[in-house]
Each structure stands twice: as structure tokens, then as C-alpha cells.
C-alpha positions as CSV (number, residue, x, y, z in Angstrom):
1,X,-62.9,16.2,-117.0
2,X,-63.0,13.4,-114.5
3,X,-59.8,12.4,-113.4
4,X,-58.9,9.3,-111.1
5,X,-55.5,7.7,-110.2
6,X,-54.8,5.1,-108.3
7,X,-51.4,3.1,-107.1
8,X,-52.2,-0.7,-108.3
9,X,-50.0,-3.9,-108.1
10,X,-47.0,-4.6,-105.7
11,X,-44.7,-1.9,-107.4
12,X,-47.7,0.9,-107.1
13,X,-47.7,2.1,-110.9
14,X,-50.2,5.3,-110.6
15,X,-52.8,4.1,-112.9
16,X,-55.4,6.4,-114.3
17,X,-58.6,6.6,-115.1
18,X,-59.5,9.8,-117.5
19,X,-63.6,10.8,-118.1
20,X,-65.2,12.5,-120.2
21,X,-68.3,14.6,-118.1
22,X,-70.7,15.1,-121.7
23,X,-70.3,11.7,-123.4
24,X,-68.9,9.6,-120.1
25,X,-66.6,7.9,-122.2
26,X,-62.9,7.1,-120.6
27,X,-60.0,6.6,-121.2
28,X,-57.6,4.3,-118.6
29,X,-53.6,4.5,-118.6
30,X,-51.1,2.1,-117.3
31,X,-53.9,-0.3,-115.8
32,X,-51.0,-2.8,-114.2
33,X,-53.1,-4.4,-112.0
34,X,-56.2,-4.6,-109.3
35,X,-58.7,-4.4,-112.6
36,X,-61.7,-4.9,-110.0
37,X,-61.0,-1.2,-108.5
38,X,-60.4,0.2,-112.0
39,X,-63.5,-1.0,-112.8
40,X,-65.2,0.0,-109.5
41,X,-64.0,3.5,-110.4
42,X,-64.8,3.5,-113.5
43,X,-68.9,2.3,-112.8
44,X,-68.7,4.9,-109.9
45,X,-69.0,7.1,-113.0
46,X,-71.2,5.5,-114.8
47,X,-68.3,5.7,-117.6
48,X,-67.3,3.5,-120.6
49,X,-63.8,2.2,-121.5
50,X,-63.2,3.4,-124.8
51,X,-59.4,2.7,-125.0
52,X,-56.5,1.3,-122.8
53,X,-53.3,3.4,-123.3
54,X,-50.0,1.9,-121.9
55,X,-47.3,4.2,-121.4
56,X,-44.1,1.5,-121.7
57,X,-44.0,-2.2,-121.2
58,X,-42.9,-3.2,-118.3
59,X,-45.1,-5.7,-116.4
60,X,-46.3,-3.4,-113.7
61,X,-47.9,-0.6,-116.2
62,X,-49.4,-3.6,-118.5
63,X,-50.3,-7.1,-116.8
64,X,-53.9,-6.1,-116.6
65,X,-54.2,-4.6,-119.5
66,X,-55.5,-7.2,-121.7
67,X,-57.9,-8.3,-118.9
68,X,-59.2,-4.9,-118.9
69,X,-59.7,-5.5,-122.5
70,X,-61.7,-8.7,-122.1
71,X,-64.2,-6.7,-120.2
72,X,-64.6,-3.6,-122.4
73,X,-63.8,-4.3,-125.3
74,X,-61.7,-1.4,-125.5
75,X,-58.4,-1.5,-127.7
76,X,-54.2,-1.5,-126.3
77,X,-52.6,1.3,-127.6
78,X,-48.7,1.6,-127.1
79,X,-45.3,2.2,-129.0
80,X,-44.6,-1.3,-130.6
81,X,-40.8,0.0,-129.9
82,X,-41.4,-2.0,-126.8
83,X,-42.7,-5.1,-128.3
84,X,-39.3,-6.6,-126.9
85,X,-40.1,-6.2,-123.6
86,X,-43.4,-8.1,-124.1
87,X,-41.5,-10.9,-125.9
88,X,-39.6,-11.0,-122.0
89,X,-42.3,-11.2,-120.2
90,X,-41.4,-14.3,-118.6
91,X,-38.6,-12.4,-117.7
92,X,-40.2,-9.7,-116.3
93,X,-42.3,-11.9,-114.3
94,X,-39.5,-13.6,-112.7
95,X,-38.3,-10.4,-111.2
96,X,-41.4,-9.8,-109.0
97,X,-42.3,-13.6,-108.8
98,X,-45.5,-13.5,-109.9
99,X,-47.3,-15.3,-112.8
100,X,-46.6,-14.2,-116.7
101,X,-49.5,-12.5,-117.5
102,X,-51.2,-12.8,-120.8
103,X,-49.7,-9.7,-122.9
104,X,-50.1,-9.2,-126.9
105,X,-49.3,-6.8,-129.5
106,X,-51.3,-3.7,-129.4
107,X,-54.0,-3.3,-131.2
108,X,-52.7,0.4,-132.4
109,X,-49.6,1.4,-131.7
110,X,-48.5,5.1,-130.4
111,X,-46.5,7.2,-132.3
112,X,-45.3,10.3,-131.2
113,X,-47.8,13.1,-132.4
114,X,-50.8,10.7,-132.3
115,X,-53.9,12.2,-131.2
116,X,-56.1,10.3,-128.6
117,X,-59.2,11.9,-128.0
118,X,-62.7,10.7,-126.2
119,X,-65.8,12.4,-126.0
120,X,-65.6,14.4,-129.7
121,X,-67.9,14.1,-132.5
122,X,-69.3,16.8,-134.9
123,X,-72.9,16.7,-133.6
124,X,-71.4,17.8,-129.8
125,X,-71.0,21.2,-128.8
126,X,-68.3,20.0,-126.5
127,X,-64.8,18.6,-127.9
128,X,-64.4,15.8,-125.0
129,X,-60.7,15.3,-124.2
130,X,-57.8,15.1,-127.0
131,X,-54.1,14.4,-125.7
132,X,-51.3,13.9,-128.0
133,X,-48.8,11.2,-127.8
134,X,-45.0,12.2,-126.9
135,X,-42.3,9.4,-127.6
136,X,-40.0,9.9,-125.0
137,X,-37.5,6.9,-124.7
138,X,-34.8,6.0,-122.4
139,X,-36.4,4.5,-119.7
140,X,-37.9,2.1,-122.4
141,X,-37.1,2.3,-126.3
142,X,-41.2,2.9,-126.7
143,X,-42.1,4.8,-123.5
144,X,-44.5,7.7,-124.4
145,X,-46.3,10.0,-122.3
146,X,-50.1,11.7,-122.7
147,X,-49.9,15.2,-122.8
148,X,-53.6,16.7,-122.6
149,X,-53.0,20.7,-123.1
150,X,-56.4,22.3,-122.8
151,X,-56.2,20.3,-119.2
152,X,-52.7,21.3,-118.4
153,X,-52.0,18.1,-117.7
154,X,-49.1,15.1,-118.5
155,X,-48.9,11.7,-117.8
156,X,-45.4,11.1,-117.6
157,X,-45.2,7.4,-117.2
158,X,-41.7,6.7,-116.0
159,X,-40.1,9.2,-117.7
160,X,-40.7,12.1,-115.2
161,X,-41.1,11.2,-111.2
162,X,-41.2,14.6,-108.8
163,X,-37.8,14.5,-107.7
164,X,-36.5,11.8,-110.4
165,X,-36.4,10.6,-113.3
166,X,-37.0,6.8,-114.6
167,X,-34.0,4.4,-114.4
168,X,-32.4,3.1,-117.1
169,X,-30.8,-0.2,-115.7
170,X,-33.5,-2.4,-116.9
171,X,-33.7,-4.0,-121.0
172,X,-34.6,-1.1,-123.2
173,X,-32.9,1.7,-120.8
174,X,-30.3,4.6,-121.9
175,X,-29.8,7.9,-119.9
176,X,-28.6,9.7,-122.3
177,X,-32.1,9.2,-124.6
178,X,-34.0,9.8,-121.1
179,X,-32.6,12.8,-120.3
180,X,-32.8,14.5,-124.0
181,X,-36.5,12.6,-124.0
182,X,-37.2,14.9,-120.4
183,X,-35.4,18.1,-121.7
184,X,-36.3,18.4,-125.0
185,X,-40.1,16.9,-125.0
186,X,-41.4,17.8,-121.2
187,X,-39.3,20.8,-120.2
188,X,-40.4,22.9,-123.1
189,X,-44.5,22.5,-121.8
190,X,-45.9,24.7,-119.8
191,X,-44.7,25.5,-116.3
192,X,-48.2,25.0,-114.6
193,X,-48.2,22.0,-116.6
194,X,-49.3,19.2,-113.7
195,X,-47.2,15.2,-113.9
196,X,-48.9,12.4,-113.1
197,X,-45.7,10.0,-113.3
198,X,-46.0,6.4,-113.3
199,X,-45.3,6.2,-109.3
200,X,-45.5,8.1,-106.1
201,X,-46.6,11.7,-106.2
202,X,-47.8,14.3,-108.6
203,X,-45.7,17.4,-109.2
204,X,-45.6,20.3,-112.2
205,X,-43.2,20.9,-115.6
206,X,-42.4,24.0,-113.3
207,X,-41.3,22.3,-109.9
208,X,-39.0,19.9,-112.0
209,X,-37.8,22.2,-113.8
210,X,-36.0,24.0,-111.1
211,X,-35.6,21.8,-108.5
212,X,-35.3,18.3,-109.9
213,X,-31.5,17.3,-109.2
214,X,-31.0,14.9,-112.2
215,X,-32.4,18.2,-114.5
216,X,-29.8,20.6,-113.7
217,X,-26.4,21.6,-114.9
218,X,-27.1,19.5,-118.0
């Protein structure tokens, strides 16, 4: 697997850029912003979009998102439980004073249990990459995360930060939803499970587990 991340727009939302080695097909996530680098990256690799995931709508994760799309041609998947918080994008820009981007419906949404996979077809010998869809809201009503298990790896979104856990002060937030979201969808993977969350550093299911002050005593 190629695997890049990296911190985009004025609130640094980790996105990242997944690859498949056989069929160079790719897969970004949470492209908020700075699409020239995604797509510097992603020609560094001689790889081709194939779809745009979006783990919650808030303007940080999904402003570039449709301009990726313009480019590629490669669909918008998220949760259309969050097609609230696109309706308030106005909103949303007014909070970081920036322009409203341009942000639409997705073209598929993501339900939990969805499969996303790049890479796989019956004539390969290889099975590319498959990750399945986890609805875990609280910090939005549609936030999912990717969870790729033959990579042992999760992108958490803002669900699940090393350390912390998303907030739940903004339209769409409730703690109590977050926190059974984080115990009872992302605490019951693997320990050696590694989190990409949507900001700052990586960390594992395991680390969190014990030593993740909001996760204990609950």
C-alpha cells in the first residue's frame, strides 16, 4: 500500500492519500484544502484518483473536495447524515473567514458496513485495498471512519485524536453518541490497529485504549 498524509488548510485536517502498488489506483480522504500538493503527491506516484471519501462535513475535511473532483473525475462519498452541515456552509465559512466553498451532495453516500475498495478485479492476482465504512457519530450526526483491516489501519476522522477525542460543541455534536461511537465501534479493533485522526499525530486502538483520559472510567 502506498500511504501519504498530509496536514492541509488553516485548521491542518490530516488529509490522506491511499495507493494501490499493482493497479496505482487511489483513494484520497478528507481533501480540505491545498489540492495542488494532493495532486503533487498523488502524480509523485504516478496514481489515479478513483474516489474522494470525506469523513464528516465540516468545511476543513471537505472545501476541496469538489475541486478535487473537477480534476479526476472521481466521485464524493460521505454519510448524507451530514447533509445539514453542507446546507451551513456559509456558516461554516464565517467561522474561519474564508470564502464558501462550492460543496454538493455526494455522489454515494457512506453507510456504515460499506465496502470501499481500489485496486480489485477478478483478472488480478492481487485484491488491492478494501476498507469498510464505520458510522461513528457524535462529533457530526454522519461522521464515519475507514477502517482497512488486512492494513491494520483506521482513519478516524475526528472521532478519535491520540490523546482526545473530537468535540461536540459544534451543529451536529453529542458526547454521549461520540463516546459509545469510540467505545463500541473503535475500541473493540485490534490493539496494533494504527489512527490516522483527522489532526495532529498518529497513535494506535491500543495506546487509546489505556491511556486516553476521556476513554477511561466510562
Amino acid at each position: 500500500m502506498i500511504l501519504e498524509t498530509l496536514p492541509v488548510g488553516p485548521l491542518q485536517c490530516n488529509c490522506s492519500i491511499l495507493g494501490d502498488e499493482t493497479s496505482r489506483e487511489a483513494i484520497v480522504v478528507d481533501p480540505g484544502d491545498d489540492i495542488p500538493r494532493i495532486l503533487a503527491l498523488v502524480a509523485k506516484h504516478n496514481l489515479t484518483v478513483k474516489q474522494i471519501v470525506i469523513t464528516h462535513a465540516h468545511i476543513d475535511h471537505i472545501a476541496g473536495a469538489h475541486r478535487l473532483k473537477q480534476l479526476t473525475g472521481a466521485p464524493i462519498l460521505y454519510n448524507e447524515n451530514d447533509l445539514p452541515l453542507v446546507k451551513m456552509m456559509d456558516v461554516q465559512a464565517g467561522w474561519l473567514g474564508i470564502p464558501t466553498p462550492a460543496v454538493f451532495s455526494p455522489d454515494d453516500t457512506l453507510d456504515d458496513g460499506k465496502l470501499i475498495s481500489i485496486g480489485t478485479s477478478p483478472e488480478r492476482s492481487r485484491s488491492g485495498l478494501t476498507g469498510t465504512i464505520l458510522h461513528t457519530p457524535g462529533h457530526t450526526e454522519g461522521s464515519i471512519c475507514l477502517y482497512l483491516p488486512d492494513q491494520t489501519l483506521l482513519l478516524a476522522g475526528d472521532t478519535l485524536f491520540a490523546g482526545s477525542v473530537g468535540r461536540t460543541d459544534l451543529p451536529g455534536g453529542n458526547t454521549s453518541k461520540l463516546l459509545r461511537s469510540i467505545h463500541e465501534r473503535l475500541l473493540t479493533l485490534p490493539d496494533e490497529v494504527t489512527v490516522i485522526p483527522g489532526h495532529g499525530p498518529g497513535t494506535t486502538i491500543g495506546s487509546e485504549r489505556v491511556s486516553n483520559p476521556f476513554l477511561q472510567d466510562i
